[in-house]
ROKOLTOR-918320 format. One line per field, with one value per residue: residue number from 1; residue in one letter; z, x, y of N, C-alpha, C in turn. Coordinates in nm, 3 decimals. Each point is the difference from the previous one (the first is absolute). Example, Ala and Ser with C-alpha at 12.3 -4.5 7.8 and 13.67 -1.06 7.14 Angstrom:
<pts>
resi: (1:2) $
resn: (a:s) $
n.w: (0.780:-0.072) $
n.u: (1.319:-0.035) $
n.v: (-0.569:0.105) $
ca.w: (0.000:0.006) $
ca.u: (-0.089:0.082) $
ca.v: (0.119:0.119) $
c.w: (0.000:0.073) $
c.u: (0.090:-0.077) $
c.v: (0.120:0.109) $
</pts>
This chain:
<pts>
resi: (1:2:3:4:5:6:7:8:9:10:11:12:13:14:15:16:17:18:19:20:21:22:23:24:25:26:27:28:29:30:31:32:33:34:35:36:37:38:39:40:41:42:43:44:45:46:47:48:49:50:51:52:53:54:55:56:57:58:59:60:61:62:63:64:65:66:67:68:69:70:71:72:73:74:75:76:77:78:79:80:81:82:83:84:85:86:87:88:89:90:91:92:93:94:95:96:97:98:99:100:101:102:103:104:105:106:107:108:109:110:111:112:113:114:115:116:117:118:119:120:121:122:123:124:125:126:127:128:129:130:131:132:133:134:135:136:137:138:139:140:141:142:143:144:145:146:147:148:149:150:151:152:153:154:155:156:157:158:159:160:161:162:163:164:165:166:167:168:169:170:171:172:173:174:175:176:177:178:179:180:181:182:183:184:185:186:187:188:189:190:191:192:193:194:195:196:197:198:199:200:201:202:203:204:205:206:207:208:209:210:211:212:213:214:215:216:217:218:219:220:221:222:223:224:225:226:227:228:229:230:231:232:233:234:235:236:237:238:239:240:241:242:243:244:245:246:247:248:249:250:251:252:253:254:255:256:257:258:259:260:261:262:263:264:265:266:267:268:269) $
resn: (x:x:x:x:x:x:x:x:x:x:x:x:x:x:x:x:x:x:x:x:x:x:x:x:x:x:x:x:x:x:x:x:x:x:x:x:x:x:x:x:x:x:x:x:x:x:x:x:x:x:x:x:x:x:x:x:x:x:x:x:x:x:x:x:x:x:x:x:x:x:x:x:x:x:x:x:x:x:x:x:x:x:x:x:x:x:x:x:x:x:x:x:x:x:x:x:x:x:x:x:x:x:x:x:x:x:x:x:x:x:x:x:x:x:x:x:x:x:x:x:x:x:x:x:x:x:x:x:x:x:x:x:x:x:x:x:x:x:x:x:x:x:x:x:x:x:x:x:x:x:x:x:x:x:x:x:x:x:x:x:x:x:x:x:x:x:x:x:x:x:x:x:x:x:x:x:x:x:x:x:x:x:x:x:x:x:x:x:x:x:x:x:x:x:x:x:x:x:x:x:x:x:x:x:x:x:x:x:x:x:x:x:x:x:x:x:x:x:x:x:x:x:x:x:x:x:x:x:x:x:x:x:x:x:x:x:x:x:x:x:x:x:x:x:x:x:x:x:x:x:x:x:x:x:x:x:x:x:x:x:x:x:x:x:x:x:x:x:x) $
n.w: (-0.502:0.055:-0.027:0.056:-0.109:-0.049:0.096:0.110:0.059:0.100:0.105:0.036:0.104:0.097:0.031:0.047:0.033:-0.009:0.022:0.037:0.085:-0.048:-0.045:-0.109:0.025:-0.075:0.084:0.077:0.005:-0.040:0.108:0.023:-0.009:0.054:0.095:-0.001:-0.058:0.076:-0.133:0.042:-0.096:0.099:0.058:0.150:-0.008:0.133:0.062:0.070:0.070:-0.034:0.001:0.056:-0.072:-0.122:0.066:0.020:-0.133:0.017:-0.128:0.027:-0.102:0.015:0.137:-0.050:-0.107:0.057:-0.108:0.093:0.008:0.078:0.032:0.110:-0.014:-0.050:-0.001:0.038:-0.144:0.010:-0.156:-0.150:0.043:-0.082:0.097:-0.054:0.017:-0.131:0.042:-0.090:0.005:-0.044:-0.001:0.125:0.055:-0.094:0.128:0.128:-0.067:0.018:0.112:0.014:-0.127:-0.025:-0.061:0.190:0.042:-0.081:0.030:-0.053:-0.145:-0.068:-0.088:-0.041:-0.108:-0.008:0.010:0.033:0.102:-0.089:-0.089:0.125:-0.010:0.114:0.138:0.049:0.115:0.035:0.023:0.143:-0.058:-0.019:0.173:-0.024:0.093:-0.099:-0.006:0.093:0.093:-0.068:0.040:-0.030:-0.107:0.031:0.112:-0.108:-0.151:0.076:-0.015:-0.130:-0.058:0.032:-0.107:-0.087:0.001:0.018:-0.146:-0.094:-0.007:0.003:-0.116:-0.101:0.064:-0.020:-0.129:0.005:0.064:-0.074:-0.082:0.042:0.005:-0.130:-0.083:0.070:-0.014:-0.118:-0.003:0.058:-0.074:-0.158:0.069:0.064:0.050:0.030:-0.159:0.061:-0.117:-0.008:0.139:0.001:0.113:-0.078:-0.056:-0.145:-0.023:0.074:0.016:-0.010:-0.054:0.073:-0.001:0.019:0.081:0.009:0.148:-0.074:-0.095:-0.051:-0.103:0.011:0.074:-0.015:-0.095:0.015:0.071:-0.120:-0.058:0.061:0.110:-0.087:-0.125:-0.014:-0.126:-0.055:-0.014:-0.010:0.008:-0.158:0.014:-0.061:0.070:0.056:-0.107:-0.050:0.059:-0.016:-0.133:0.013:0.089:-0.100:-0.007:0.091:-0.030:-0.045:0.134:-0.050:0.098:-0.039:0.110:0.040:-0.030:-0.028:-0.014:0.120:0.064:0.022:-0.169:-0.010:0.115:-0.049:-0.102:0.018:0.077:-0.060:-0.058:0.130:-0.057:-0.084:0.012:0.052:0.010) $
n.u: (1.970:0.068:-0.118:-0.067:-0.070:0.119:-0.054:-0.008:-0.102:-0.032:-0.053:-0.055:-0.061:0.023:-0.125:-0.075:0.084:0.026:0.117:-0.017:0.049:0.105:0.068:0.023:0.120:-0.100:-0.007:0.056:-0.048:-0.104:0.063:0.025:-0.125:-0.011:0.095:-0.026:-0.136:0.039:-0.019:-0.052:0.029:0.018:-0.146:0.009:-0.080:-0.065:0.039:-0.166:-0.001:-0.137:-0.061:0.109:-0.032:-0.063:-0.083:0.131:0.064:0.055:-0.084:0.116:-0.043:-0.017:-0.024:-0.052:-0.021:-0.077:-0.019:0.072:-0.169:0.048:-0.189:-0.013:-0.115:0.024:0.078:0.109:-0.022:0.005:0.055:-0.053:0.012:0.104:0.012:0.023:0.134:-0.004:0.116:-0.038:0.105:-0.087:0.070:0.035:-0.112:-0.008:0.147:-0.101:-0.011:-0.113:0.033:-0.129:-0.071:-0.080:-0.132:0.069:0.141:-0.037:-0.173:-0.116:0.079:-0.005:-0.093:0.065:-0.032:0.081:-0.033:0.047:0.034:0.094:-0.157:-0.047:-0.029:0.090:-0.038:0.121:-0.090:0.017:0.146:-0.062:-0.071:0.134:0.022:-0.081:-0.096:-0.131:0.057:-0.034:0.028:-0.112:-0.048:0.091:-0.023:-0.095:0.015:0.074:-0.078:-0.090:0.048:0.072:-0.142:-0.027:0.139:-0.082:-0.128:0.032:0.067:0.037:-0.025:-0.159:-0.010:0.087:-0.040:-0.137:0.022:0.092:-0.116:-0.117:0.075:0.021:-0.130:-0.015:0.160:-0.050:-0.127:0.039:0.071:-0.106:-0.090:0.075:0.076:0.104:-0.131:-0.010:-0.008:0.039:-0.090:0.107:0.062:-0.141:0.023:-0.013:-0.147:0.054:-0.031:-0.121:-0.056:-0.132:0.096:0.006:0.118:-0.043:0.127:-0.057:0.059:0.027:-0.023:-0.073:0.011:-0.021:0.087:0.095:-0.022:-0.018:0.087:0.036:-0.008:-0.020:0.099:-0.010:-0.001:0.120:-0.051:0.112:0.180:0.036:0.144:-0.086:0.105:-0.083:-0.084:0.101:-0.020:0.010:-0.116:-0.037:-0.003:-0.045:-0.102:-0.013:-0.111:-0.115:-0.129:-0.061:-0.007:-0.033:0.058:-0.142:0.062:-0.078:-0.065:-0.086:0.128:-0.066:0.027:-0.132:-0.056:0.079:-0.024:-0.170:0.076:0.111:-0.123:-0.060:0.069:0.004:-0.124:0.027:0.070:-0.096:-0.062) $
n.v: (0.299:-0.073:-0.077:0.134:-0.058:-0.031:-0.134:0.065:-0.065:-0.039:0.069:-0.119:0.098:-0.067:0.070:-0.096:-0.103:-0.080:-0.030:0.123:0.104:-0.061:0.106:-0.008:0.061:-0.047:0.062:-0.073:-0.119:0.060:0.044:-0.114:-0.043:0.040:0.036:-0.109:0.031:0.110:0.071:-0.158:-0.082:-0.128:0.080:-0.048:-0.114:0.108:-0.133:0.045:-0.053:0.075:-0.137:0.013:0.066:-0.028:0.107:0.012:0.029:0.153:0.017:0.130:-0.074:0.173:-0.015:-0.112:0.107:-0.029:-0.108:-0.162:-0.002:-0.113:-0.020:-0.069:-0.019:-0.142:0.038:0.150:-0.055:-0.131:0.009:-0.071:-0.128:-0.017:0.049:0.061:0.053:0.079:0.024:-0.010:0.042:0.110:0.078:-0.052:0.052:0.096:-0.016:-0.046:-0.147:-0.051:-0.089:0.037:0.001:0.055:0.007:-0.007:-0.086:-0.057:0.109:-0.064:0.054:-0.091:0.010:-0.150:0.010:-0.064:-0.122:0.100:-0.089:-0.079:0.056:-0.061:0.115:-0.004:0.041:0.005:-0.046:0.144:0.002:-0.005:0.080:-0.055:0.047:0.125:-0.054:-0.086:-0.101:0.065:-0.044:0.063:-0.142:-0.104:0.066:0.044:-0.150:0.009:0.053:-0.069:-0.123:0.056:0.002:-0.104:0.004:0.086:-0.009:-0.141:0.045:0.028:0.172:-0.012:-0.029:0.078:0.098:-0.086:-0.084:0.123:0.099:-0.009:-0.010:0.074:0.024:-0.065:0.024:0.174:-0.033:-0.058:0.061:0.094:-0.054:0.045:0.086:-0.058:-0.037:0.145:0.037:0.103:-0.076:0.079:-0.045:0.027:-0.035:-0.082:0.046:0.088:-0.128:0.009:-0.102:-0.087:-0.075:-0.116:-0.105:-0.111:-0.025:-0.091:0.005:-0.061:0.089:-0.127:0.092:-0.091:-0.047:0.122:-0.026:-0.145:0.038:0.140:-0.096:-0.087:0.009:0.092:-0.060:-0.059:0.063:-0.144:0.028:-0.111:0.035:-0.067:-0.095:-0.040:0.072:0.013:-0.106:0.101:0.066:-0.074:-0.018:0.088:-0.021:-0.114:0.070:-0.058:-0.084:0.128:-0.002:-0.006:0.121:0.039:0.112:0.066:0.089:-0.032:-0.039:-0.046:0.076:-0.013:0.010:0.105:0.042:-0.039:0.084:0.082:0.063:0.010:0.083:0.061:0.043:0.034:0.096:0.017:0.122) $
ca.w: (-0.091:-0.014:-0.134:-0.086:-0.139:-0.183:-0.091:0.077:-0.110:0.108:0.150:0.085:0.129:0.093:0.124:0.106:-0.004:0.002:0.129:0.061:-0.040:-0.072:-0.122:-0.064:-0.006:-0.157:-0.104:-0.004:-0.124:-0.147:-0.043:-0.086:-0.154:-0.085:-0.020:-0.122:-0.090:-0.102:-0.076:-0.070:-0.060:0.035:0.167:0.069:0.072:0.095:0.003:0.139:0.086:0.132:0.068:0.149:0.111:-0.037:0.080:0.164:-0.002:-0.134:-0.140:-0.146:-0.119:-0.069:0.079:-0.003:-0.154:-0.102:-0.106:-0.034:0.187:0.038:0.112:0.017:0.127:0.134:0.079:0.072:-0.053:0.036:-0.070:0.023:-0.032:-0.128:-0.089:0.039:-0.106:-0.076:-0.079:-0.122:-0.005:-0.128:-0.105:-0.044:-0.045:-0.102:-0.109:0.063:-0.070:0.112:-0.066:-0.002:-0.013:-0.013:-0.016:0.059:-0.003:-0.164:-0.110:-0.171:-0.021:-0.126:-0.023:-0.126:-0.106:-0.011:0.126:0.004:0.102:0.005:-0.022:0.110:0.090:0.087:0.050:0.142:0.065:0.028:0.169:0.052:-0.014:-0.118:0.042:0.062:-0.117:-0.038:0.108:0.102:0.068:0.015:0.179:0.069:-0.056:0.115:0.074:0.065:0.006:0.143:0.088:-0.021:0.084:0.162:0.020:-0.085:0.114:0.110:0.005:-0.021:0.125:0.191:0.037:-0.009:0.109:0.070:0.012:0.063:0.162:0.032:0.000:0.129:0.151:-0.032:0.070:0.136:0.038:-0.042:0.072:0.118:0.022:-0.046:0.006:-0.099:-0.087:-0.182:-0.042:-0.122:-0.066:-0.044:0.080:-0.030:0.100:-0.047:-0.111:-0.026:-0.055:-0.034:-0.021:0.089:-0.045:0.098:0.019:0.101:0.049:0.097:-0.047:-0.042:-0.029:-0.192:0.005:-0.062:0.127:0.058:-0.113:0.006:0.193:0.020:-0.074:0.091:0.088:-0.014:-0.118:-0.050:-0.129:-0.030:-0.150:0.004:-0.137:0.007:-0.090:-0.187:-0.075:-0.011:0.010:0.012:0.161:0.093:-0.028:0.023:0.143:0.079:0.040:-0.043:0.000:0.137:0.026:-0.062:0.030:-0.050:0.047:-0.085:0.038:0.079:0.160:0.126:0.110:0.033:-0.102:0.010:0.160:0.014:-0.094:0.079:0.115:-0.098:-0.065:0.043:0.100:-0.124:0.022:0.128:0.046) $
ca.u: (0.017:0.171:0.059:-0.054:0.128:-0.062:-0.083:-0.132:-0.090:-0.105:-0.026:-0.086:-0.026:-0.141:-0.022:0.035:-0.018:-0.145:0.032:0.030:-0.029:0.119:-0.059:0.119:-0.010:-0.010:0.039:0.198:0.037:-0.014:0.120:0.131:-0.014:-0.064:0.117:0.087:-0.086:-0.033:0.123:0.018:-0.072:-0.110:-0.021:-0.036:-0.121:0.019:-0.096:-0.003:-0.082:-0.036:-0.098:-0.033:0.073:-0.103:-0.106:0.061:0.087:0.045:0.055:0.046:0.076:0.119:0.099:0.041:0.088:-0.051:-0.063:-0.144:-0.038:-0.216:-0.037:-0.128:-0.130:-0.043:0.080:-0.054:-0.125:-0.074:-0.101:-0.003:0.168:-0.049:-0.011:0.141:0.006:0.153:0.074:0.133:0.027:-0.049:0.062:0.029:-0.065:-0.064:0.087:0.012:-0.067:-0.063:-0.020:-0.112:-0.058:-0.122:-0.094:0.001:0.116:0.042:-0.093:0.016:-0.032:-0.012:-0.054:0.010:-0.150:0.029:0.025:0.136:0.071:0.162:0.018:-0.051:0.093:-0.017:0.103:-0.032:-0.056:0.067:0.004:0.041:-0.118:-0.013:0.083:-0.159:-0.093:-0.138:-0.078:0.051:-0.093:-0.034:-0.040:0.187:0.021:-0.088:0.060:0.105:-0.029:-0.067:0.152:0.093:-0.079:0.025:0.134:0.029:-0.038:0.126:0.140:0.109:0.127:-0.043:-0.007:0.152:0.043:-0.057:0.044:0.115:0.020:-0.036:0.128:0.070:-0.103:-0.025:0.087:0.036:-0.024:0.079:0.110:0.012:-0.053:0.100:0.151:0.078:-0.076:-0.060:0.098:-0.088:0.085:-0.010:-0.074:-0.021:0.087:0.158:0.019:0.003:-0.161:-0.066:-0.137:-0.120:0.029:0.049:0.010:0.086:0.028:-0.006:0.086:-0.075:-0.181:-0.019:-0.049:-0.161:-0.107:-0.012:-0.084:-0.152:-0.007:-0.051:-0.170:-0.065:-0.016:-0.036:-0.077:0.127:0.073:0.109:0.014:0.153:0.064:0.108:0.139:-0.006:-0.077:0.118:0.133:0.137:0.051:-0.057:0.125:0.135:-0.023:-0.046:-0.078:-0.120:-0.141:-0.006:-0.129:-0.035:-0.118:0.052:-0.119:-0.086:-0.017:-0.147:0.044:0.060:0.115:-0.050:0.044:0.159:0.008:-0.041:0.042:0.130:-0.043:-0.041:0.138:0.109:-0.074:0.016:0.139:0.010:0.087) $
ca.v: (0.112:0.001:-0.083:0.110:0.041:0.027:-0.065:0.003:0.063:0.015:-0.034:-0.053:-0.007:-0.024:0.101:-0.026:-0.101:-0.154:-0.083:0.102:0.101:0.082:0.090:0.021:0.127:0.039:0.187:0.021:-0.069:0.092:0.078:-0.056:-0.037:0.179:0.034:-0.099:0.007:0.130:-0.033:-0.112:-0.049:-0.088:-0.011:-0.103:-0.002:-0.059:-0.047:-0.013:-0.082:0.063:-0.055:-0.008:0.207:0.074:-0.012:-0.023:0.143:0.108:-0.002:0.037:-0.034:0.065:0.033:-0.140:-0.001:-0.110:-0.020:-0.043:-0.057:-0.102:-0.045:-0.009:0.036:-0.091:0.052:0.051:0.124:-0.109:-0.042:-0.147:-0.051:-0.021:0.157:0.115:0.096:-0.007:0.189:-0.006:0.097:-0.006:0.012:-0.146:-0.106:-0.011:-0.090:-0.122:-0.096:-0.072:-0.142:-0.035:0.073:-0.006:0.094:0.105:0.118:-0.008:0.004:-0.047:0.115:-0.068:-0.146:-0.014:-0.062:-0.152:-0.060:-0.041:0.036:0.152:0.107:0.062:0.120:0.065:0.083:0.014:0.106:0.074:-0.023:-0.119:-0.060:-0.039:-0.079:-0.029:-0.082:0.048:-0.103:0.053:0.008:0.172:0.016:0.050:0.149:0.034:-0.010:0.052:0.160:0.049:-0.013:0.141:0.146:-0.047:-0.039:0.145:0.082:0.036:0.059:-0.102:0.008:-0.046:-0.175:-0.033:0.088:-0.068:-0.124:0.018:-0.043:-0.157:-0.042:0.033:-0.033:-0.172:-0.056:-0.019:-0.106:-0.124:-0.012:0.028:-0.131:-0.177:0.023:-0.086:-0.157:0.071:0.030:0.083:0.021:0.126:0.112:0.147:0.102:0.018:0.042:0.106:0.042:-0.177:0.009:-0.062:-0.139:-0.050:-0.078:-0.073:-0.192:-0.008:-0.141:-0.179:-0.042:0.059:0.079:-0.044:-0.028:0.143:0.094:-0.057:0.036:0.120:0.009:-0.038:0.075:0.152:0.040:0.126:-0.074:0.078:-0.098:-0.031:0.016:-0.165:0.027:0.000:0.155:0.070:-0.074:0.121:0.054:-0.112:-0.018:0.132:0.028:-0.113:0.037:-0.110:0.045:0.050:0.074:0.167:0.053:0.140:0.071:0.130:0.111:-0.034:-0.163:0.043:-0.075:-0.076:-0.095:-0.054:-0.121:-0.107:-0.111:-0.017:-0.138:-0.121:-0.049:-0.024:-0.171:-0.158:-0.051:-0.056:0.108) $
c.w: (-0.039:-0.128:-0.180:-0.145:-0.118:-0.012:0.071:-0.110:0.102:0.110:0.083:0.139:0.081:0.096:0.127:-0.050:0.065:0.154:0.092:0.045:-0.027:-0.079:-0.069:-0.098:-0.158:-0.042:0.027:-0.159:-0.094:-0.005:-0.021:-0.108:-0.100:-0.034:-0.068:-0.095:-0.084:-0.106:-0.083:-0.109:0.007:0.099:0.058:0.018:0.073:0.070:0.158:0.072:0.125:0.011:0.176:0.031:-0.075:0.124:0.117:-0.010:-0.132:-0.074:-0.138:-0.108:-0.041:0.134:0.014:-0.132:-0.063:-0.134:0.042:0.168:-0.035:0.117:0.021:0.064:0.117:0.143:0.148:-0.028:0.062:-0.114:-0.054:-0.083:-0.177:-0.065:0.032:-0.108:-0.076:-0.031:-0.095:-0.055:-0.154:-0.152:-0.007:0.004:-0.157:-0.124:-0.003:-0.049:0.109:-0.028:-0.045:0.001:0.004:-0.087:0.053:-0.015:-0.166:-0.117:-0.089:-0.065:-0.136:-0.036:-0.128:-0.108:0.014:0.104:0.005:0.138:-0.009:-0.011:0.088:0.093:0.105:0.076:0.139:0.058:0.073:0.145:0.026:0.026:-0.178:0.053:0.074:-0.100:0.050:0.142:0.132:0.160:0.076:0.188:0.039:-0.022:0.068:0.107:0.028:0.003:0.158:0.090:-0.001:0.083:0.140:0.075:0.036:0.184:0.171:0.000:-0.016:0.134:0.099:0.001:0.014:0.187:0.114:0.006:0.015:0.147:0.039:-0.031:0.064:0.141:-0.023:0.046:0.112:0.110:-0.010:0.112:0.153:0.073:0.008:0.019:-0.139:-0.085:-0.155:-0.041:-0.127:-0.144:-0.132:0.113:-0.001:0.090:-0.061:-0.182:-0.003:-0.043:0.005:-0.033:0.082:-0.016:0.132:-0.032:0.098:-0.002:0.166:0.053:0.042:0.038:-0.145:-0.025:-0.090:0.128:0.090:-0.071:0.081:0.153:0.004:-0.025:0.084:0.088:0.027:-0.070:-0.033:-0.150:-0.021:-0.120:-0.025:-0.162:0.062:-0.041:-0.100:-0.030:-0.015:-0.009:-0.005:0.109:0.087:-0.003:0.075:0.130:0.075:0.079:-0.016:0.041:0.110:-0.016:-0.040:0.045:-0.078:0.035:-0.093:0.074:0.144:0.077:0.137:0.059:0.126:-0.021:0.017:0.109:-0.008:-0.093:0.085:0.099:-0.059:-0.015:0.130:0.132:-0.105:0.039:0.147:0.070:0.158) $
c.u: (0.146:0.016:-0.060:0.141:-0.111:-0.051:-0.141:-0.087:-0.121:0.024:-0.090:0.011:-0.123:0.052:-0.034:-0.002:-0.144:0.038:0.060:-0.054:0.079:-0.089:0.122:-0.011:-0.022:0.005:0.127:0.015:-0.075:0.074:0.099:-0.021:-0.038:0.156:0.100:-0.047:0.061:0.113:-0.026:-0.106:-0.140:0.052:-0.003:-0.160:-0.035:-0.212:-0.031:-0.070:-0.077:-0.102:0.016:0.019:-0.139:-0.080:0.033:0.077:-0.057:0.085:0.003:0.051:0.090:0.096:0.096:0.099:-0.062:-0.027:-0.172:0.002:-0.079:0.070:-0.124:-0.108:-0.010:0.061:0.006:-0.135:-0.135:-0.123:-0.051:0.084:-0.045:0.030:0.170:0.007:0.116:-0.013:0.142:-0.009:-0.022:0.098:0.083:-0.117:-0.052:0.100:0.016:-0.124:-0.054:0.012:-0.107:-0.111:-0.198:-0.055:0.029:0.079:0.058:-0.099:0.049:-0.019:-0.024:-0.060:-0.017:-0.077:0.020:0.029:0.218:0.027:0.077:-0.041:-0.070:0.093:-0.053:0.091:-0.001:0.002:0.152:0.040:0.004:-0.143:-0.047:0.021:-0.203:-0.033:-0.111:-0.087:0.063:-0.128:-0.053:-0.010:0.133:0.033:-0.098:0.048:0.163:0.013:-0.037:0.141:0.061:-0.080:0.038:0.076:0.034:-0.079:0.051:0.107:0.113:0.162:-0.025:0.023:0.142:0.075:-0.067:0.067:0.184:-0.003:-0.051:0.101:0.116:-0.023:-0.001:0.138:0.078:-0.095:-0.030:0.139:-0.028:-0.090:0.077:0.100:0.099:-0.074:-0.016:0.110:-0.100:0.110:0.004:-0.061:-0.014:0.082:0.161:0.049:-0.030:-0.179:-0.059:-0.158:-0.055:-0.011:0.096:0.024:0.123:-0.053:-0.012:0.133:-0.096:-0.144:0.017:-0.085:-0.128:-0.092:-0.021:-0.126:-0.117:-0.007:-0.075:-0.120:-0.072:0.003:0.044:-0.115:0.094:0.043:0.127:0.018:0.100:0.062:0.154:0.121:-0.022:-0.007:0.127:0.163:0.148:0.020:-0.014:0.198:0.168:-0.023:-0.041:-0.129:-0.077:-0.098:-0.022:-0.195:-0.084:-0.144:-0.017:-0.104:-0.065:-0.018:-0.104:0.025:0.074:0.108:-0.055:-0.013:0.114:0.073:-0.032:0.026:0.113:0.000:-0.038:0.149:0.062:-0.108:0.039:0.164:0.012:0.162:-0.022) $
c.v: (0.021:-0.048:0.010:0.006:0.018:-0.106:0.004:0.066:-0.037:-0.006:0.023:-0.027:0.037:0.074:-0.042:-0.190:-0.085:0.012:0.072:0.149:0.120:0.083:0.066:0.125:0.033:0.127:0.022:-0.071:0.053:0.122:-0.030:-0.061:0.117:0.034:-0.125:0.030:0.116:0.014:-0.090:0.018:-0.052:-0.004:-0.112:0.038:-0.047:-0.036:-0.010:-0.142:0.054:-0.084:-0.013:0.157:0.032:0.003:0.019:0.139:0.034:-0.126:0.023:0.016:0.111:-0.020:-0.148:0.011:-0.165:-0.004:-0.035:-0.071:-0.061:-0.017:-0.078:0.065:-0.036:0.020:0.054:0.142:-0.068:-0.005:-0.099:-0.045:0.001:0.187:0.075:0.099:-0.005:0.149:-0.010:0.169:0.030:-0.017:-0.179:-0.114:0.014:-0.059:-0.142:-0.097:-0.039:-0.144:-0.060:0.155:-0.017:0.148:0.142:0.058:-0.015:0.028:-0.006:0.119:-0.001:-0.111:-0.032:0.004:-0.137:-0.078:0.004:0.050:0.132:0.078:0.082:0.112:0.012:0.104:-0.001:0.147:0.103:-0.063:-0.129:-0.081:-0.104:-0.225:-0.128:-0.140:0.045:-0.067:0.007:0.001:0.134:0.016:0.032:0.092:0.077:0.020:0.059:0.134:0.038:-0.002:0.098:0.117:-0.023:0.038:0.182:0.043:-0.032:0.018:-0.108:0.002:-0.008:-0.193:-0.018:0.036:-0.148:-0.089:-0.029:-0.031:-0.149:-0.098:-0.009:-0.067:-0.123:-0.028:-0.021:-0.085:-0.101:-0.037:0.019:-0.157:-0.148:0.047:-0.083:-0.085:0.067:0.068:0.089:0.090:0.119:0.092:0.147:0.116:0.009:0.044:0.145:0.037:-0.132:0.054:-0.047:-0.144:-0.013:-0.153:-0.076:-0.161:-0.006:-0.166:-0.124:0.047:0.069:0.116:-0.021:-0.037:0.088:0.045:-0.078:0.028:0.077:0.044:-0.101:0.023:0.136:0.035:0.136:-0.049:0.091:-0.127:-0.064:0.043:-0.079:0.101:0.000:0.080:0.090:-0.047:-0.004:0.038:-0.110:-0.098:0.053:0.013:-0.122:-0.003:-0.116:0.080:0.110:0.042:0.192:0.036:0.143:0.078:0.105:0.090:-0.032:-0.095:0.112:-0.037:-0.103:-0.151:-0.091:-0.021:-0.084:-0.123:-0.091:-0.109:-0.117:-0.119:-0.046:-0.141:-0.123:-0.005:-0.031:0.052:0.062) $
</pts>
């Protein structure tokens, strides 16, 4: 944000990263973009990344100073993959062209006497729903509508309040099992705010064969996130593949001993 001038004209940040469970403080930064903004001419627009915090925390677009958010379903909402959401803040989306339009978000509102293309009118639809198409799968849309209710009747601040301590409980025994062998990274005991995303390395075992340990002999799924997925930070911290576990609301501390043991019989600890 230091490097905020007269030629910015967007900014784009993610709320909690792929490969971590950092969570970055986005309503500090729409107040500073709110406050470069005011006065000017042409605002900065500012753009969110909430596919990993949707479902796990509170999120709010006026308290974020956002324009515009996606996310996905699939997620921690656990809906089906293929679905998410977009919020473009109205008055700029009805200034904004879609790259690709259809029937839905562009009705036809005119139709020619003559076969002439050009002279076919249309218009796009108000909002950010101009951004929809026609052909859309109604079951994923179904399905994730049930996810959000899901999401709505156990409380968004009971899963957010859950999956903090399970986080916690995951890295302290991570460490109290693999001592030095693990290295947990973005550890949650040492940030101002984390979430329910947990990852780590373990030393000389790949973290792909951590992933297939855990699932056969636990039946524990977790996920590796390569360096690719974050190549800037991966870049700047030297970081390689790490292992990602990400608890929920509904996982125990039980769960999560027995994961630990797991880990620390393959490191033959």
């Amino acid at each position: 944000l230091a490097s905020l001038g007269d030629a910015t004209r967007l900014v784009c940040m993610t709320h909690i990263p792929t490969n971590c469970g950092a969570v970055n403080d986005l309503e500090g930064v729409g107040r500073v973009i709110e406050e470069f903004s005011s006065g000017r001419r042409r605002k900065v627009t500012y753009i969110v990344d909430a596919c990993q915090s949707l479902g796990q925390r509170r999120v709010d677009v006026e308290k974020l100073k956002c324009d515009v958010l996606a996310a996905t379903g699939r997620k921690y909402l656990r809906g089906p993959r293929g679905t998410g959401f977009l919020y473009v803040r109205l008055d700029l989306a009805d200034r904004l062209v879609p790259s690709h339009v259809d029937h839905f978000g562009a009705p036809i509102t005119g139709v020619p006497e003559l076969m002439d293309a050009g002279a076919v009118r249309y218009e796009y639809k108000k909002g950010a729903r101009r951004f929809e198409f026609w052909e859309r799968s109604v079951a994923n849309l179904l399905g994730l509508g049930a996810a959000v209710d899901h999401a709505i009747g156990v409380g968004i601040e009971t899963v957010e309040i859950r999956c903090k301590e399970l986080a916690l409980v995951l890295s302290k025994s991570l460490k109290e099992q693999l001592g030095d062998n693990v290295k947990v990274y973005c550890d949650p005991e040492g940030q101002m705010d984390h979430c329910g995303i947990v990852s780590f390395s373990i030393d000389e075992l790949e973290p792909s064969a951590v992933k297939m340990y855990l699932l056969e002999k636990g039946g524990i799924t977790s996920s590796v996130v390569p360096k690719t997925s974050t190549p800037l930070n991966s870049a700047s911290t030297e970081c390689k593949d790490l292992v990602r576990v990400s608890v929920s609301y509904f996982n125990t501390e039980k769960e999560i001993q027995t994961m630990c043991k797991v880990l620390k019989t393959m490191a033959k600890l």
